[in-house]
C-alpha positions as a LaTeX table, in Angstrom:
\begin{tabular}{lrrr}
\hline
Residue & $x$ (\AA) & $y$ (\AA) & $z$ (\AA) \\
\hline
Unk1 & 61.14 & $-11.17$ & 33.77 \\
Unk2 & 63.75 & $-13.23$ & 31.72 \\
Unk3 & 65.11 & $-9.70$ & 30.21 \\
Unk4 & 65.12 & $-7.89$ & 33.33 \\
Unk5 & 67.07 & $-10.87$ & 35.03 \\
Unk6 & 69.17 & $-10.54$ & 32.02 \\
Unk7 & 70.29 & $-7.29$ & 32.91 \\
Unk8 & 70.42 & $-6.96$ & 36.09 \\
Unk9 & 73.04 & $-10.26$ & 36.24 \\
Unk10 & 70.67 & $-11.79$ & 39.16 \\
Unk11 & 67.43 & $-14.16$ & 39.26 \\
Unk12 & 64.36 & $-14.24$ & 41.97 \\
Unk13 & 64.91 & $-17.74$ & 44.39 \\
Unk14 & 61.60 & $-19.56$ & 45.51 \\
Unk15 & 59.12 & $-18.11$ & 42.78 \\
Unk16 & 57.45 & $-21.08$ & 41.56 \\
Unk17 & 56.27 & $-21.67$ & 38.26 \\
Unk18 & 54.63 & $-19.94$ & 35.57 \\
Unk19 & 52.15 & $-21.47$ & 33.43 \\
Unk20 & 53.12 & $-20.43$ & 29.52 \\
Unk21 & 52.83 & $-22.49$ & 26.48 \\
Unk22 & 54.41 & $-21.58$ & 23.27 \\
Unk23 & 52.29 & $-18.95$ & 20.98 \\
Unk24 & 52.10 & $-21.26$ & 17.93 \\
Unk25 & 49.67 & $-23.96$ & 20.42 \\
Unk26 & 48.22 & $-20.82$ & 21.59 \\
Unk27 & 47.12 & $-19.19$ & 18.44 \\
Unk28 & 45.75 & $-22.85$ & 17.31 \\
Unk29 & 43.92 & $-23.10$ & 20.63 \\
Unk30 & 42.38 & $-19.79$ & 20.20 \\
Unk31 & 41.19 & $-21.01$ & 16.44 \\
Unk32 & 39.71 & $-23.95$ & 17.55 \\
Unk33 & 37.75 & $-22.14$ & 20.04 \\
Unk34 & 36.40 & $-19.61$ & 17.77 \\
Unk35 & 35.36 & $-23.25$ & 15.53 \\
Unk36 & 33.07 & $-24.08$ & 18.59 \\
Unk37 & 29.74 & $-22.47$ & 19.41 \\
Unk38 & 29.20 & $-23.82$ & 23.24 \\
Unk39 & 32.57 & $-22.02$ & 24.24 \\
Unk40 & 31.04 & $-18.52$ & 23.28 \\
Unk41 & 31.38 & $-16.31$ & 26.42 \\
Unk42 & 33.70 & $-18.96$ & 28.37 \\
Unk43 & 36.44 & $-18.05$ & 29.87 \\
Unk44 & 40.19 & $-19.96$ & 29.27 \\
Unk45 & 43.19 & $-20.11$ & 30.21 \\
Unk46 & 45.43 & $-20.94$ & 27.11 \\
Unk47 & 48.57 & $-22.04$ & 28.58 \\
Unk48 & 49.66 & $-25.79$ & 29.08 \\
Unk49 & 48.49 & $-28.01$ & 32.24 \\
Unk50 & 51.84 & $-28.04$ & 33.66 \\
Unk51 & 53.71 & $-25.30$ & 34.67 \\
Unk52 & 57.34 & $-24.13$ & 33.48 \\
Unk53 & 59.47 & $-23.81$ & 36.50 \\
Unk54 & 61.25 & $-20.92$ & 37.04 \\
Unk55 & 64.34 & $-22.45$ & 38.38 \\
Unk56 & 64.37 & $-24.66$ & 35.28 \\
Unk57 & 64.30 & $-21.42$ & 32.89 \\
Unk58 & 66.92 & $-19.93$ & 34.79 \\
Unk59 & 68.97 & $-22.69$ & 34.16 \\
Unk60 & 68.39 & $-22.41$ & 30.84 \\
Unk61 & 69.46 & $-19.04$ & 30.50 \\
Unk62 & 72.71 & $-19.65$ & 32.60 \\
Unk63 & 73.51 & $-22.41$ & 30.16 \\
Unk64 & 72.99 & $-19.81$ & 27.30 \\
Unk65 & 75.19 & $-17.80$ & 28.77 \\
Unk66 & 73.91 & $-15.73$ & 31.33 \\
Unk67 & 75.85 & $-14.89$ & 34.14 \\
Unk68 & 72.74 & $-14.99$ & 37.07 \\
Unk69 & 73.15 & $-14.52$ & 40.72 \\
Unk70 & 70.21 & $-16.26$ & 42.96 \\
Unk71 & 68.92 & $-13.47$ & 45.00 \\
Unk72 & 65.39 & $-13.11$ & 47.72 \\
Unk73 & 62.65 & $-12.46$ & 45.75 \\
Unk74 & 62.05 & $-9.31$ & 47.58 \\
Unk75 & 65.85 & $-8.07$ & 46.57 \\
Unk76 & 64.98 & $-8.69$ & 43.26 \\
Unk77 & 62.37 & $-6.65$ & 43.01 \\
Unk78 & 63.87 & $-4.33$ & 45.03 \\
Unk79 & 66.66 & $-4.09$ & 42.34 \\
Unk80 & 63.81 & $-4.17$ & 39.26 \\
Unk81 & 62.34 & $-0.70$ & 41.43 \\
Unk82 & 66.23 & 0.67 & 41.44 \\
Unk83 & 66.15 & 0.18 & 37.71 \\
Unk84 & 62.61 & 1.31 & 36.72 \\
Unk85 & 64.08 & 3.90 & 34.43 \\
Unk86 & 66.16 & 0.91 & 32.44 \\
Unk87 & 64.44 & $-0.15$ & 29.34 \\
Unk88 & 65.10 & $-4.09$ & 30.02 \\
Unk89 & 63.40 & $-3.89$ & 33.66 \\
Unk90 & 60.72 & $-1.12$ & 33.06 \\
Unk91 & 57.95 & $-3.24$ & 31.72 \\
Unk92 & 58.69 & $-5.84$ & 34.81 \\
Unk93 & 58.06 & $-2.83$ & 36.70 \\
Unk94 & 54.90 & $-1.97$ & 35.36 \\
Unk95 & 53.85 & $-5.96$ & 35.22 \\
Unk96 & 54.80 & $-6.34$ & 38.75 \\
Unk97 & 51.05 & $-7.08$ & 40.40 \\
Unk98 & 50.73 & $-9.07$ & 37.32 \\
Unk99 & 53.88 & $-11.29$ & 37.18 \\
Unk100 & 53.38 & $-11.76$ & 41.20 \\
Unk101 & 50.11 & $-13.14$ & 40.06 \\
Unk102 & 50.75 & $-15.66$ & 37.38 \\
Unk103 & 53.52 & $-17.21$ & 39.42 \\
Unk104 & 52.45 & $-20.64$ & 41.35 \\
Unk105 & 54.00 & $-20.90$ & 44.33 \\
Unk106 & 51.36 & $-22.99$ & 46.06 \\
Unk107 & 51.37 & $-26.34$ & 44.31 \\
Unk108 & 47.29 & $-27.18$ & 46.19 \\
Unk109 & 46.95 & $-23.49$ & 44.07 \\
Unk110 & 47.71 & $-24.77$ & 40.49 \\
Unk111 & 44.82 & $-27.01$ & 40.33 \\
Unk112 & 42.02 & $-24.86$ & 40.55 \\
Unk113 & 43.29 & $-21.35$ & 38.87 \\
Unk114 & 44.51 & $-23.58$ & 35.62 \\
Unk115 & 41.87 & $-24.40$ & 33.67 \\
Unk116 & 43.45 & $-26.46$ & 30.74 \\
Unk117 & 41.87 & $-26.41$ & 27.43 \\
Unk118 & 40.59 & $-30.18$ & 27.74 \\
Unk119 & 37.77 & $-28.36$ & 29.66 \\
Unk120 & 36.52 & $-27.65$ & 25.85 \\
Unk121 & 37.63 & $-30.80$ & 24.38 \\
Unk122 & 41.04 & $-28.52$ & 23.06 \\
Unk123 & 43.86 & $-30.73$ & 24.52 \\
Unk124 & 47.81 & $-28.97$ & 24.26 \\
Unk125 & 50.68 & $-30.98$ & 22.50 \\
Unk126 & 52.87 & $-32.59$ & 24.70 \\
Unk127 & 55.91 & $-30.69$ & 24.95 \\
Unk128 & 58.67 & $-32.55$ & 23.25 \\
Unk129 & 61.31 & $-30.46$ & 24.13 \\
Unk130 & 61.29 & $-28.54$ & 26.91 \\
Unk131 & 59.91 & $-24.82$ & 26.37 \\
Unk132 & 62.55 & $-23.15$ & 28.15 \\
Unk133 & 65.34 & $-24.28$ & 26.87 \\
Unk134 & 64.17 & $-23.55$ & 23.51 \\
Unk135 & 63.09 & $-20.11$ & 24.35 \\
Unk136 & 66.42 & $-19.09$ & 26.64 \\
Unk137 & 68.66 & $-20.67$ & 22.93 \\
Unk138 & 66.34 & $-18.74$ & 20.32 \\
Unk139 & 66.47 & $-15.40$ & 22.96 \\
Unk140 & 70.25 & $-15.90$ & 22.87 \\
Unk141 & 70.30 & $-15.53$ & 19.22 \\
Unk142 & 67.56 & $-12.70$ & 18.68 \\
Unk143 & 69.53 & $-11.12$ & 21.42 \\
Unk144 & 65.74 & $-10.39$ & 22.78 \\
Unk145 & 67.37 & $-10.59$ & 26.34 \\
Unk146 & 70.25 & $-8.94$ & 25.73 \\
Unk147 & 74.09 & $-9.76$ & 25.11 \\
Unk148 & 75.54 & $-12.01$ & 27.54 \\
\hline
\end{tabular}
């Protein structure tokens, strides 16, 4: 989503949150699972509690750089179907049911589909910096989103 906005200069309004942790408390989550023999055939969710708002990572990414337009959700992906073909909004394409998915709009929604580790005793870090901002400066550099 973040490289497609990237591109196409413009960013979704009213989408919510997503609920994303950063792969390092991920990967250690997924270890200390495998450590414990009740959570065999469970099912978790491995991202944090709290959600990362979108309007928060967009900010992010404007303060990076990014030029980024606030546009209706349904003109956005409107413009991500125009540019199928483009290699930064193709995979949004093809994630579309599943990105429509893992964003929270409902806030009396993000209770029950969030399952936080603490279920199995695995409790996240708290987040001493906020994800986004990290991720927007680092994607900046790597130029994973492209120049801006």
């Amino acid at each position: 989503m973040l490289r497609a906005s990237a591109a196409l200069g413009c960013v979704p309004l009213g989408v919510g949150t997503v609920p994303v942790d950063a792969v390092d408390v991920v990967a250690r989550s997924l270890v200390e699972l495998c450590r414990k023999p009740d959570a065999a055939g469970g099912t978790y969710h491995l991202t944090h509690p709290d959600p990362v708002p979108l309007t928060d990572v967009f900010a992010a990414m404007r303060r990076a750089g990014y030029p980024l337009d606030g546009v209706d959700a349904e003109q956005w992906w409107s413009f991500i179907d125009d540019h199928a073909a483009d290699p930064a909004s193709s995979p949004q394409a093809a994630l579309r049911d599943l990105t429509r998915y893992s964003m929270i709009t409902e806030p009396e929604y993000r209770v029950p589909r969030i399952r936080a580790l603490g279920d199995s005793g695995i409790l996240p870090p708290p987040r001493t910096r906020p994800v986004h901002t990290h991720d927007a400066r680092d994607h900046t550099r790597s130029r994973l989103l492209g120049g801006c």
